[in-house]
C-alpha positions in Angstrom: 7.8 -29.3 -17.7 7.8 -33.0 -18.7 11.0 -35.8 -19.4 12.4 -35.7 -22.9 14.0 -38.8 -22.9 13.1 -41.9 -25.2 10.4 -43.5 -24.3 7.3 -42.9 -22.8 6.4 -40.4 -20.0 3.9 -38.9 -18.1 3.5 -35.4 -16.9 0.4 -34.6 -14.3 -0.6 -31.2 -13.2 -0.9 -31.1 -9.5 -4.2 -28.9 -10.0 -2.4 -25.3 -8.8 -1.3 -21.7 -10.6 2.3 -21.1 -10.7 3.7 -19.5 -7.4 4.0 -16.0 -7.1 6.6 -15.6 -4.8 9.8 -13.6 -5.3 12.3 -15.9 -7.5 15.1 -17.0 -4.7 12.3 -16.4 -1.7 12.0 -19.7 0.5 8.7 -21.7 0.6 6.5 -20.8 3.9 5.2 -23.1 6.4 4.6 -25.7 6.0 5.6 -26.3 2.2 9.1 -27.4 0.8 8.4 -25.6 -2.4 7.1 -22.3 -3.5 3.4 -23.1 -4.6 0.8 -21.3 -5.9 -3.1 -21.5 -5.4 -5.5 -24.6 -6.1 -7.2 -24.3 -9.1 -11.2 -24.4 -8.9 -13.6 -27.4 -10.1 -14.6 -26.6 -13.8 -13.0 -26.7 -17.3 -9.4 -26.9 -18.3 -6.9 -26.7 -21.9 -4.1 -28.7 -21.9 -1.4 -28.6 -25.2 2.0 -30.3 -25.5 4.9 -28.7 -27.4 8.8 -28.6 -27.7 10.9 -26.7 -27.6 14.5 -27.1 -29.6 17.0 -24.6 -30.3 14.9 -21.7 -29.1 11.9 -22.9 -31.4 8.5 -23.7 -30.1 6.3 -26.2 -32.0 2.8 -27.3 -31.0 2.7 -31.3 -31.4 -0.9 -31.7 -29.7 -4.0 -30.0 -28.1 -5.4 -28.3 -27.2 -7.9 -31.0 -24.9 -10.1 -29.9 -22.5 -10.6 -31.9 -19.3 -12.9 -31.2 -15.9 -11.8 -30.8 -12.6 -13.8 -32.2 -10.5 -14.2 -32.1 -6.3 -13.9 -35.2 -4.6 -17.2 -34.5 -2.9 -19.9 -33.0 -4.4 -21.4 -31.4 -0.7 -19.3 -30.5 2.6 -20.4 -30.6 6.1 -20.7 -27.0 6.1 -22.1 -24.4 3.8 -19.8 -23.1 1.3 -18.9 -20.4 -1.4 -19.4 -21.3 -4.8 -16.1 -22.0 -6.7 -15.7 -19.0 -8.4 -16.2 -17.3 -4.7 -13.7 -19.2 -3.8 -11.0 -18.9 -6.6 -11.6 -15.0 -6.8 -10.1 -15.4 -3.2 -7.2 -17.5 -3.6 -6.3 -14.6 -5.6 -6.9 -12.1 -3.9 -4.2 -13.9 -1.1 -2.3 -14.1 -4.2 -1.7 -10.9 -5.5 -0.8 -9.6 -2.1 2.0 -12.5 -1.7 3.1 -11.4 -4.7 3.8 -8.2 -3.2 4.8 -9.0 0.0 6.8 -11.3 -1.0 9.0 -8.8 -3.2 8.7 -5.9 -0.6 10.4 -8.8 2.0 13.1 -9.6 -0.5 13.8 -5.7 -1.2 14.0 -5.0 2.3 16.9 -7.9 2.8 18.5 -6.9 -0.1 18.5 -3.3 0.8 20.2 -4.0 4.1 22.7 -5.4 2.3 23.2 -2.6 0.3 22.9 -0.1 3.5 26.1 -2.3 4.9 28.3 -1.6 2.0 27.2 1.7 1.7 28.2 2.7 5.4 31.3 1.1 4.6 32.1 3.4 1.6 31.2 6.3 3.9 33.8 5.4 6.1 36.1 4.8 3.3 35.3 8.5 2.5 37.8 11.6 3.2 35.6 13.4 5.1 35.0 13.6 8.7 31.0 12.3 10.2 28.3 14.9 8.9 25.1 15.2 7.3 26.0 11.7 5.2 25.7 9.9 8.5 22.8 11.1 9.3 20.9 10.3 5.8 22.2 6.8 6.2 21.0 6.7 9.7 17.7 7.7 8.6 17.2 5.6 5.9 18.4 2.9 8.4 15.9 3.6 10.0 12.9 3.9 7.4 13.7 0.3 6.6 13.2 -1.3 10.0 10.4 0.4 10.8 8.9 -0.9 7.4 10.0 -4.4 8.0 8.6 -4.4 11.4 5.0 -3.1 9.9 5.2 -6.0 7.3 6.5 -8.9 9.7 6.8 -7.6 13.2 9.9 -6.8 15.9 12.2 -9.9 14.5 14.0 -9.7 18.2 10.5 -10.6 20.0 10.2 -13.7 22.4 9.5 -17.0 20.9 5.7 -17.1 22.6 5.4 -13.3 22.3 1.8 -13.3 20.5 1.8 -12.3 16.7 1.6 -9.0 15.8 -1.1 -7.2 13.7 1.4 -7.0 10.6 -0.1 -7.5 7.0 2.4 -10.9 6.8 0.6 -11.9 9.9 -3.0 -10.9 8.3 -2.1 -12.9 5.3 -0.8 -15.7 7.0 -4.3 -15.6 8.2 -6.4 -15.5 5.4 -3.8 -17.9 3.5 -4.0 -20.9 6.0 -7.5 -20.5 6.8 -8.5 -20.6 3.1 -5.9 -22.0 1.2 -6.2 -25.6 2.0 -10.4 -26.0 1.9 -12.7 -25.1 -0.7 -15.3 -23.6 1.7 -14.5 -20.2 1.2 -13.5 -17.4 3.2 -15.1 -16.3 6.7 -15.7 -13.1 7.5 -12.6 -12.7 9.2 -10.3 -14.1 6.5 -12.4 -11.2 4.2 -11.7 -8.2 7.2 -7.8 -8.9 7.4 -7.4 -9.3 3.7 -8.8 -5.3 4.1 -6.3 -4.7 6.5 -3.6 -5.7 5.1 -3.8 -4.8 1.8 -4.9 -1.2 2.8 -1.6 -1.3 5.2 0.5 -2.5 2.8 -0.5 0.1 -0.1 1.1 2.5 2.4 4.3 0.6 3.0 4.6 -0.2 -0.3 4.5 4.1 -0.9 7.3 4.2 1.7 9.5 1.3 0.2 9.7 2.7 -3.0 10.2 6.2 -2.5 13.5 4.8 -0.3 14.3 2.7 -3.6 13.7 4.8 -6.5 14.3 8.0 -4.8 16.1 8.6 -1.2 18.8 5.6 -1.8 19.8 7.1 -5.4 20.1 10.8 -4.0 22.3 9.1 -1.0 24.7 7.1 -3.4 25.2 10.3 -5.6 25.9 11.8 -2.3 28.4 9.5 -1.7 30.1 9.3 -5.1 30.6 13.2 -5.0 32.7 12.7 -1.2 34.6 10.3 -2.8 33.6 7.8 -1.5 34.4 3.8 -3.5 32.3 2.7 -5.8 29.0 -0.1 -4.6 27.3 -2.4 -6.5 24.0 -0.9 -7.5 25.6 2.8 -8.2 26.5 4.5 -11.3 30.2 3.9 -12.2 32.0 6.7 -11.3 34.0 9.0 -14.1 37.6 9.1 -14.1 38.5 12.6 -13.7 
């Protein structure tokens, strides 16, 4: 996005994709801003256009340009660029993921707040519905804890083995050099993306399956009406 004021104006690219990150997430250490990964040396398109009243018009481009590294050799031996890039988005796509799995877990505890108070809002005396919620209470910590650890841990407890902390890894120790990864940024991107396939499973099947069949629950005891549920009939 550029100024479209009079006058003349400059728009640079600060050499990185879009960020991936779950819209309303918060940046992680130790940016301000959600960012996404550096682009690799080699050759770029660039086009300018507007866009008025919901119409699109090209007015220039496209221009290729080079990216270029500041140094043509490091001290150390490194990956080639495409090594390299193929990497950042690898780290990528799992943030992606992650990321929305984080913000579904926060909003779902939310939601499991409201919908324990519509269950006590209900006409009926503690049961079975108490123990669904209870259990689906409990499916969500145990996933949050696999993804980011026990939240109530001591400040200089040491860092869990949870696919945020393997990312968090293989993000810092890759994101900001274009050596490459090590062999250890390459074993817990397995890790973690192998872990997470499995919570991901678990997180959805609680979304798209055991939440619904608990709200219907709910909306046959009578219970009021939650944001997220069907609107209940009248009769």
């Amino acid at each position: 996005s550029g100024e479209v004021g009079a006058g003349f104006h400059r728009a640079t690219w600060d050499l990185r994709y879009p960020p991936v990150s779950a819209v309303g997430a918060e940046a992680g250490y130790p940016e301000d801003e959600p960012q996404g990964h550096l682009a690799a040396p080699g050759t770029y398109t660039v086009t300018l256009s507007q866009r008025v009243r919901g119409e699109t018009t090209v007015l220039a481009g496209p221009e290729t340009f080079e990216v270029v590294p500041l140094r043509e050799e490091g001290a150390l031996p490194q990956a080639s660029p495409a090594e390299v890039t193929a990497f950042w988005r690898r780290t990528a796509q799992l943030e992606r993921s992650v990321s929305a799995a984080n913000m579904a877990l926060t909003n779902l505890e939310t939601h499991l707040a409201n919908l324990q108070t519509a269950m006590h809002r209900t006409e009926t005396a503690p049961d079975a519905l108490d123990d669904d919620w209870q259990a689906i209470r409990t499916e969500t910590h145990e996933i949050g804890e696999a993804l980011n650890g026990n939240q109530s841990g001591q400040l200089f407890d040491p860092l869990p083995d949870t696919v945020g902390a393997r990312l968090s890894f293989a993000q810092l120790g890759t994101g900001y050099a274009t050596y490459g990864p090590a062999p250890s940024h390459v074993e817990a991107m397995d890790i973690a993306e192998a872990e997470f396939e499995e919570l991901r499973a678990r997180l959805n099947t609680l979304l798209t399956e055991t939440v619904p069949a608990f709200e219907q629950a709910l909306s046959e005891a009578g219970a009021p009406y939650v944001e997220g549920m069907p609107v209940p009939p009248a009769e």
